[in-house]
C-alpha positions in Angstrom: 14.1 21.3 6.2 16.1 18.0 5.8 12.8 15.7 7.0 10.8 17.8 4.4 13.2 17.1 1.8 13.7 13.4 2.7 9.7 13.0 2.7 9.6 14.9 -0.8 12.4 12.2 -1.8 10.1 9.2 -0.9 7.1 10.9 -1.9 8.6 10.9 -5.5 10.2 8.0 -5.6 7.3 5.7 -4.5 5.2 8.1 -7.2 7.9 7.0 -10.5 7.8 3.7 -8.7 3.6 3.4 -8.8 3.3 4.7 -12.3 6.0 2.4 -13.9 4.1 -0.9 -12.3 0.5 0.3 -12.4 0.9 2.2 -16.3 0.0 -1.4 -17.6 -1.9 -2.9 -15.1 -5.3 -1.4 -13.7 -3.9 2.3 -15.6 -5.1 0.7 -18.6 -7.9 -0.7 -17.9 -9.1 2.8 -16.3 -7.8 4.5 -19.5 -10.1 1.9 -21.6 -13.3 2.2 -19.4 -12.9 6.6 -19.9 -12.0 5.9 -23.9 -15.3 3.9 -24.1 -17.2 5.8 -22.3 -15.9 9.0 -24.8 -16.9 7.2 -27.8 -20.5 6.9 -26.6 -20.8 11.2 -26.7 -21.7 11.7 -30.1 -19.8 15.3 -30.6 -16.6 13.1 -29.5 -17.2 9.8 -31.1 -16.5 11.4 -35.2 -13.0 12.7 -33.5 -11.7 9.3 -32.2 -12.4 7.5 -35.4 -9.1 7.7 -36.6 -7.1 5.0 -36.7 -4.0 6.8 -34.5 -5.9 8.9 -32.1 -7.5 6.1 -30.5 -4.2 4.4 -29.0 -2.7 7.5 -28.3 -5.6 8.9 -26.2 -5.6 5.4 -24.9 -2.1 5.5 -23.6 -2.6 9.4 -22.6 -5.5 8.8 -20.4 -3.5 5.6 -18.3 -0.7 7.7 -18.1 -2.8 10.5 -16.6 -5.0 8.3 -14.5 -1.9 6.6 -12.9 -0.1 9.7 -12.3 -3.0 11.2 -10.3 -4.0 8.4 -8.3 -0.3 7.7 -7.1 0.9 11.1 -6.6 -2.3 12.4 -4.7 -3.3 9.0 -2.8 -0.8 5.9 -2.9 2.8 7.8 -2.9 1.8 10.1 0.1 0.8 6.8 2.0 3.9 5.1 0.9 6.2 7.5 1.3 4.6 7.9 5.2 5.0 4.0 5.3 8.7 4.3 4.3 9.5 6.3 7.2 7.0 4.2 10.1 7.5 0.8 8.1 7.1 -1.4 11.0 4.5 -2.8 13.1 5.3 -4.6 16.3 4.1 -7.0 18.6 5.4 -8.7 21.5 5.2 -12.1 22.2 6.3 -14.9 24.9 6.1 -18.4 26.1 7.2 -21.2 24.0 7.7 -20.1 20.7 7.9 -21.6 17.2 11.6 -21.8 16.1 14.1 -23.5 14.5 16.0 -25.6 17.0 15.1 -29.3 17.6 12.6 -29.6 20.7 14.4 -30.1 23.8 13.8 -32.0 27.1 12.9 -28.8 29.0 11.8 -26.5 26.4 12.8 -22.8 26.7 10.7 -19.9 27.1 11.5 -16.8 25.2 10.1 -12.9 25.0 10.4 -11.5 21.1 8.9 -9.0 19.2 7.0 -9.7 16.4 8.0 -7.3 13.5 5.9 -6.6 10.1 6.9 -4.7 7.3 4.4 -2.5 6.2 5.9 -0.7 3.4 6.0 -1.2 -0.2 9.9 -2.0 -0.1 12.5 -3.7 1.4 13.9 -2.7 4.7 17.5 -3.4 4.6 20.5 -2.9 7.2 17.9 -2.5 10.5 18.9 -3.0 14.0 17.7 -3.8 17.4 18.9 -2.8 20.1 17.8 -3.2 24.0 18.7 0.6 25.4 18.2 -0.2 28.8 16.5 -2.4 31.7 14.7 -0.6 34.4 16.7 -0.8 37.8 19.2 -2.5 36.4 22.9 -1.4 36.4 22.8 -1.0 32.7 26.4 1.1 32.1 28.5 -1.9 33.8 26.4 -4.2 31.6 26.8 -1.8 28.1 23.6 -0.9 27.2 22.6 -0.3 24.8 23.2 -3.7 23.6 22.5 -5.1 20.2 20.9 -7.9 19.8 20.7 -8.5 15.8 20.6 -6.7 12.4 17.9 -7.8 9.9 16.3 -7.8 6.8 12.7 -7.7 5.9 10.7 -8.1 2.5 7.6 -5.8 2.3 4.6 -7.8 4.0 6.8 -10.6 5.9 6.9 -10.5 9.4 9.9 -11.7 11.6 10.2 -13.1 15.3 13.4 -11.7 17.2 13.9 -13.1 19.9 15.6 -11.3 23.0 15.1 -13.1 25.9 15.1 -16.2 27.3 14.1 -18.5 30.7 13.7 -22.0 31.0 11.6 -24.0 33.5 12.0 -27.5 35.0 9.9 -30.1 37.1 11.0 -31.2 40.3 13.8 -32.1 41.7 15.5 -29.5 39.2 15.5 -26.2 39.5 14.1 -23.0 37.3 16.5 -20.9 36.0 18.0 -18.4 38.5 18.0 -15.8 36.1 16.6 -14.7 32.5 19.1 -14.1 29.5 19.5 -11.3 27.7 20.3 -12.4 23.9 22.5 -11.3 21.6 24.9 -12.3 18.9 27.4 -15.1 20.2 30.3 -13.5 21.5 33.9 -14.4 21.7 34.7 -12.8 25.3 34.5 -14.7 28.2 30.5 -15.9 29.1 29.8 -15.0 25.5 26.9 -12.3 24.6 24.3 -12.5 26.8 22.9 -10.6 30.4 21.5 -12.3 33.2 18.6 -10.3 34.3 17.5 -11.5 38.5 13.6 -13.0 37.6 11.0 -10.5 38.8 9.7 -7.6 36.8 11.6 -5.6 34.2 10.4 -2.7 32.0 12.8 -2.9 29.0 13.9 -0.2 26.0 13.7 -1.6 23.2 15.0 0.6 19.8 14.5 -0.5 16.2 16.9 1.3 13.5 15.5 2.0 10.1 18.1 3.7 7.5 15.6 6.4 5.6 13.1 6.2 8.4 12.0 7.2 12.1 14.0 4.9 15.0 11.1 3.3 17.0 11.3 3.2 20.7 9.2 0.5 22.3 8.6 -0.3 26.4 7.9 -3.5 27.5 7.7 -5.6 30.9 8.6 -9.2 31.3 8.4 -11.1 34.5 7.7 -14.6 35.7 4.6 -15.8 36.7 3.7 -19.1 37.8 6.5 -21.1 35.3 5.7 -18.8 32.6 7.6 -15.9 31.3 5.5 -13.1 30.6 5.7 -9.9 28.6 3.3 -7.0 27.7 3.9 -3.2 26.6 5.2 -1.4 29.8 2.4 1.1 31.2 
């Protein structure tokens, strides 16, 4: 009962929301293109010639138009897209960011994370949940790794792991790093995970909408990190 009631909230809300932006936008233009086509029946045509039913048939039939189309097509869709907003992808390797290029660079594994709703999603987490053999209670997992933002249609790269490689003499990385928020403990906020193969948990926190539980591997392979969905 509360998910139908919560479904039936953002069914209504994304229908107000619909007619208030499309009343003046395409709703009149439909509402024109049925007036016209009203004035060309002759038994109708004697009725709209007065000078007030005209623009108040006009607004009428946008009003109407809009309501239908949003409440039986667009809200349903956006109200299913306010509780599955995101779509994910993972990526590795060296990515884009915002740090200046250093001498070795560092790999990373992220997920790539699209908002596919109408509005913004506010106040979201992520959060590893746990690493496959992997002593995750001494380590406390869950762990988060940030809270975000997202406008509808923008797509963000968080980033959760990291492994650098070197040329000769020097040495790989023993390990790859779990990321998080810098911490003030001793060795900061971050997990060192032994390089081989991993299948990780990964859980994204939507306020209003379904948590999403992702499974991914990551491993090294030939000085490269890799990572894929799990399975």
């Amino acid at each position: 009962m509360r998910q139908f009631r919560k479904v039936v909230g953002l069914w209504w809300a994304a229908t107000i929301h619909g007619i208030a932006s499309a009343w003046f936008g395409w709703g009149a233009v439909a509402a024109a293109a049925f007036i016209g086509f009203l004035q060309q029946q002759p038994d109708l045509k004697k009725n709209l010639d007065q000078w007030w039913v005209l623009p108040l048939a006009n607004a009428f039939a946008a009003l109407l138009a809009v309501s239908l189309i949003h409440a039986v097509v667009i809200a349903p869709y956006r109200a299913w897209r306010m509780l599955n907003p995101f779509k994910t992808k993972i990526v590795s390797g060296i990515l884009k960011s915002e740090y200046p290029a250093e001498q070795f660079p560092r790999q990373r594994a992220a997920v790539l994370i699209k908002n596919k709703s109408y509005r913004q999603r506010s106040n979201c987490v992520l959060h590893i949940q746990t690493v496959s053999d992997f002593d995750n209670q001494h380590h406390s997992f869950p762990r988060f790794i940030k809270e975000f933002s997202i406008q509808p249609g923008e797509t963000q790269q968080i980033e959760f792991l990291t492994w650098t490689a070197r040329k000769a003499p020097l040495e790989n990385d023993k390990a790859m790093a779990l990321c998080g928020p810098v911490g003030w403990g001793w060795g900061g906020n971050f997990v060192a995970l032994p390089c081989g193969s991993h299948d990780i948990e990964i859980r994204i926190g939507v306020p209003d909408g379904d948590a999403i539980r992702i499974f991914y591997r990551v491993w090294i392979e030939a000085d490269e990190l890799k990572a894929s969905k799990a399975g």
